[in-house]
C-alpha positions in Angstrom: -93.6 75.1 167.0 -90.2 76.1 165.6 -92.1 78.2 163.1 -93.2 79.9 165.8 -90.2 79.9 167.5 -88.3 81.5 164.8 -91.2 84.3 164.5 -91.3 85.1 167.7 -87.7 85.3 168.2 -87.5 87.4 164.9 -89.8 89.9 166.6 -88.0 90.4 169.8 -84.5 91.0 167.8 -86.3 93.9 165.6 -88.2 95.4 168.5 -84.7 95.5 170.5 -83.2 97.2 167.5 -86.3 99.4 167.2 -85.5 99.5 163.5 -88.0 99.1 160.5 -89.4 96.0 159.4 -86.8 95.6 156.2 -87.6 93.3 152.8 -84.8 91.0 153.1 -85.9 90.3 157.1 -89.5 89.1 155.7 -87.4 87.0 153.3 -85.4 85.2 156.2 -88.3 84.8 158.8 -90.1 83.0 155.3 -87.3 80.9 154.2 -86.8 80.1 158.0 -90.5 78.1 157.6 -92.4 80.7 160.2 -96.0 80.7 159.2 -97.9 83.5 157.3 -100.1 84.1 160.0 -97.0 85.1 162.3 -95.3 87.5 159.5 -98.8 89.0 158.5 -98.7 89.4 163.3 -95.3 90.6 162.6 -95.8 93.6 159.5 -99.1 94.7 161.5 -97.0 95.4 165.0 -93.8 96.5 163.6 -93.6 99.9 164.5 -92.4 100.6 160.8 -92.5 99.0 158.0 -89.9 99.4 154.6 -91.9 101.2 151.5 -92.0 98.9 148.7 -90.4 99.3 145.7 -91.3 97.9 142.3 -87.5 95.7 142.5 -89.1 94.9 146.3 -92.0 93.2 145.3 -90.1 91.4 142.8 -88.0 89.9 145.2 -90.7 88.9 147.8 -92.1 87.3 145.2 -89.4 85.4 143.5 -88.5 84.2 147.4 -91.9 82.8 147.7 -93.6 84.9 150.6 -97.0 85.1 150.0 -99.2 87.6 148.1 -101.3 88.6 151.5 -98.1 89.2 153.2 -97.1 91.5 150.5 -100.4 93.6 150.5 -100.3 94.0 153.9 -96.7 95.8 153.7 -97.7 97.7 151.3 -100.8 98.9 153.4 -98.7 100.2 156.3 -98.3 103.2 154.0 -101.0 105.3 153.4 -101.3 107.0 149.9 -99.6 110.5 148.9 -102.1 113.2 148.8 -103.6 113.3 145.5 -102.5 116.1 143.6 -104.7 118.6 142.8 -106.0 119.0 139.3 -105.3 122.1 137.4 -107.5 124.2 136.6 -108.4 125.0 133.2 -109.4 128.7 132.8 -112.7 129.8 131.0 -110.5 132.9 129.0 -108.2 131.1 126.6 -106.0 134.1 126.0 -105.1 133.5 129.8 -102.3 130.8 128.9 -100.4 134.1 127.3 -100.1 136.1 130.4 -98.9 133.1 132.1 -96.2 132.6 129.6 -95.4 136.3 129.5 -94.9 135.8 133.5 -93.0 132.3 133.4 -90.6 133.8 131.2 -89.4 136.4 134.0 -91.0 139.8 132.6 -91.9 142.2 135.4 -94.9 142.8 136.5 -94.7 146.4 135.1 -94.1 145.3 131.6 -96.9 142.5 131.8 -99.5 145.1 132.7 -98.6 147.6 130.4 -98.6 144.4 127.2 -102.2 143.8 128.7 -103.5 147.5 128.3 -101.8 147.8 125.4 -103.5 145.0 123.7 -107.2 146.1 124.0 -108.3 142.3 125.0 -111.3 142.9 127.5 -111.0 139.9 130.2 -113.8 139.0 132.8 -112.3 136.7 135.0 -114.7 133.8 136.5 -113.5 131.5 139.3 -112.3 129.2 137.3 -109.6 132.4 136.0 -108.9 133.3 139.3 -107.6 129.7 140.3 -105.8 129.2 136.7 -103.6 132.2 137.3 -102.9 131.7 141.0 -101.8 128.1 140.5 -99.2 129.6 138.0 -97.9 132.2 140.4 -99.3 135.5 138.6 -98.7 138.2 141.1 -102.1 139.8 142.1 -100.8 143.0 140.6 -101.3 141.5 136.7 -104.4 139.9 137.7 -105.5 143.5 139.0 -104.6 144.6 135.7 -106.8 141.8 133.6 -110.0 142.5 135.5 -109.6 146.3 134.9 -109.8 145.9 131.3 -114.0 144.3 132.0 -114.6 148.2 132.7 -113.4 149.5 129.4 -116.3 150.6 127.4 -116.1 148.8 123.8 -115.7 150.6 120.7 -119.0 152.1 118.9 -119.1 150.1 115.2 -118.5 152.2 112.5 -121.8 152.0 110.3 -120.8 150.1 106.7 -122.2 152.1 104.2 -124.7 150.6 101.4 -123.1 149.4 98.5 -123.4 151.7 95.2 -125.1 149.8 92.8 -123.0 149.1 89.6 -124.6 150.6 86.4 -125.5 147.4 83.7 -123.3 147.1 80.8 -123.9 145.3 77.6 -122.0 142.6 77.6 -118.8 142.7 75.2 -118.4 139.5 72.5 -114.9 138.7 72.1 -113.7 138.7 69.0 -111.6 136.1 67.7 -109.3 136.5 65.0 -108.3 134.1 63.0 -104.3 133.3 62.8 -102.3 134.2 59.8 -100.4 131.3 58.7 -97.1 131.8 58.6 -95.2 131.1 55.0 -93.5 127.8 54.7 -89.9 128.0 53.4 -89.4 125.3 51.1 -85.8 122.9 51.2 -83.0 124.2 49.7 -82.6 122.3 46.2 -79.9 119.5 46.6 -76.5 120.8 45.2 -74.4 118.2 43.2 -71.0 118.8 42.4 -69.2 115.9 40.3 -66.5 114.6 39.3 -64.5 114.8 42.5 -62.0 113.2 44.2 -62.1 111.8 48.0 -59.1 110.7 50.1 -59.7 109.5 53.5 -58.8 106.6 55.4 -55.2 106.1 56.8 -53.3 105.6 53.7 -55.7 108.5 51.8 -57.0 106.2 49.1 -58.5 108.0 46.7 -61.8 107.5 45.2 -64.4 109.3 42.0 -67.4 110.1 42.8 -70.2 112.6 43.5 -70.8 114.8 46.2 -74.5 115.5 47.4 -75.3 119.1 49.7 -78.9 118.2 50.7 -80.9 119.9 53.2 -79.0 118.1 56.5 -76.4 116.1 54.8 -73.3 115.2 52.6 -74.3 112.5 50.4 -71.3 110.5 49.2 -71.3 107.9 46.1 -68.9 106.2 44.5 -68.7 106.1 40.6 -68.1 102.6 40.6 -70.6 101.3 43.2 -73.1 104.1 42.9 -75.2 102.4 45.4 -73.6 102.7 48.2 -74.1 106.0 49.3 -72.0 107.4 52.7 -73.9 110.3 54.4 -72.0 113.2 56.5 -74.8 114.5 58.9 -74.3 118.8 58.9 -74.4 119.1 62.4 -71.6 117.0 62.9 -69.3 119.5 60.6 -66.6 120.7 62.4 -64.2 122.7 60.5 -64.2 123.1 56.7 -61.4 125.1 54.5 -60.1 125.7 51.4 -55.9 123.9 51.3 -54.0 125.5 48.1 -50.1 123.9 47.5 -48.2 125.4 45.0 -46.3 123.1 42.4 -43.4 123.1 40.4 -45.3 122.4 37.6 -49.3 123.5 36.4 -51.6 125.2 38.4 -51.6 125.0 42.0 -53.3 122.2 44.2 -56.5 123.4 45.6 -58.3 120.5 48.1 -61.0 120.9 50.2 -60.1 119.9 53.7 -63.5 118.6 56.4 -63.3 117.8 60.0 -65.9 116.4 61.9 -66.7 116.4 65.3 -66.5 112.7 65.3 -62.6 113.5 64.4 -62.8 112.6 60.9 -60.4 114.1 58.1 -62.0 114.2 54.8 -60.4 115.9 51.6 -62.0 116.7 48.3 -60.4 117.9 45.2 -61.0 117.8 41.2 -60.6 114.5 39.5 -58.1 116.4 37.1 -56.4 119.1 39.0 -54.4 119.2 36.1 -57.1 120.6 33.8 -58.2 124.0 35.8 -57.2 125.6 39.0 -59.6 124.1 41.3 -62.9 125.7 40.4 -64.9 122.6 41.1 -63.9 122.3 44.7 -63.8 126.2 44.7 -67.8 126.0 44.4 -68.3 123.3 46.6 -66.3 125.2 49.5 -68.6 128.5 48.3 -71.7 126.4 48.5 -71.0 125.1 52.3 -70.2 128.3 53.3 -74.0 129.4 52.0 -75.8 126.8 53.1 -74.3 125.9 56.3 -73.5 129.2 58.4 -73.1 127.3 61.6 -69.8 125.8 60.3 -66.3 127.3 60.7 -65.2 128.3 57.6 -61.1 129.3 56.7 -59.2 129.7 53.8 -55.2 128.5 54.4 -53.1 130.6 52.1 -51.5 128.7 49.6 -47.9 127.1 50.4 
């Protein structure tokens, strides 16, 4: 009974505010305990009903009110009109006029780009609803169905080929590659006896100096062995140092660099004895058989 009560005395207070049966009024007359009969009595003869929304229904339900109670609020609104389909038009080229028109030409300039480009356009029903669903003023669609009476073009007759005379086919002829001649190594230069000073405190050591094809060979008279090796392409700088003395013939050294920064310097195991003309062919020889070096010749101090 006071489930009943508190439906009927829900009903009076919305029918005196003639307003529309609201969500959160469905929630209260529920939580109050009225029956589902009398809120399904109550949706059917409100004289409006609030549309449901999808946070709507999740409140009705997370409040408990009953499925059937939902459905039929839901029901006092009757479907939107379905939309109608658009139509797809049996002329494919169609869809360009209709972008020509969307994008605010006039209708001047759209007729005059259809005659112009020579398309020939029969429009079926199918056409006719296509272009008046995308607003093409009659005056272009006018234009598209005049093009159906242009006659088409007469084909130009292809003319027969001209057959191609038969010619002997031509052999190639492949000729056989000259070798090229070989340039033998240069012969290894050795130049002996010589003096080397390198190192800090230019120590100086006898021994023989090697000009081989990509190297200075080094060996020491006493441990003749132990050969050092120079590579030519790390030769830097090479030139000829002359010092005059007091005494005997002047100095003449043969000064290396390499681009590894080291200092080398040659000279004759007697300097005493000539003027040089040991390291004078060695310096000569480099500058023959190395062009890529730098070369100089200091003038003598």
């Amino acid at each position: 009974m006071r489930g009943m009560f508190v439906v009927v005395a829900f009903a009076c207070a919305a029918a005196c505010a003639a307003e529309e049966l609201t969500v959160r009024e469905v929630i209260v007359a529920h939580r109050a305990g009225a029956p589902a009969d009398g809120i399904l009595r109550l949706v059917r003869e409100s004289p409006e009903v609030a549309v449901l929304a999808a946070p709507d229904l999740d409140r009705l339900r997370a409040a408990g009110v009953l499925e059937v109670v939902i459905l039929a609020m839901a029901a006092r609104h009757a479907l939107p009109p379905p939309t109608p389909a658009e139509a797809k038009p049996d002329d494919p080229t169609l869809g360009e006029v209709v972008r020509l028109v969307g994008a605010g030409l006039s209708e001047r300039l759209v007729c005059e780009q259809i005659r112009q480009s020579g398309g020939r356009h029969r429009l079926s029903a199918n056409d006719l609803v296509y272009l008046k669903q995308h607003d093409v003023p009659e005056t272009v669609i006018a234009a598209l169905m005049e093009t159906a009476a242009i006659p088409s073009a007469t084909p130009v007759p292809t003319p027969a080929p001209t057959p191609t005379p038969a010619v002997a086919p031509v052999v190639p002829v492949i000729a056989t590659p000259t070798p090229l001649p070989t340039t033998a190594p240069p012969v290894a230069l050795a130049f002996e006896p010589l003096l080397r000073m390198a190192g800090t405190f230019r120590k100086a050591q006898a021994g023989r100096l090697v000009l081989t094809a990509h190297d200075l060979e080094w060996s020491d008279l006493l441990e003749p062995t132990q050969v050092g090796r120079i590579p030519t392409a790390s030769l830097k700088t090479v030139w000829l140092s002359v010092t005059r003395r007091a005494q005997g013939p002047p100095l003449t050294e043969l000064r290396v660099r390499t681009s590894a920064g080291d200092d080398l310097t040659f000279r004759d195991v007697d300097p005493q004895a000539g003027n040089g003309g040991n390291v004078e062919s060695l310096y000569r020889a480099i500058r023959e058989r190395y062009p890529q070096v730098v070369l100089s010749e200091k003038p003598a101090r």
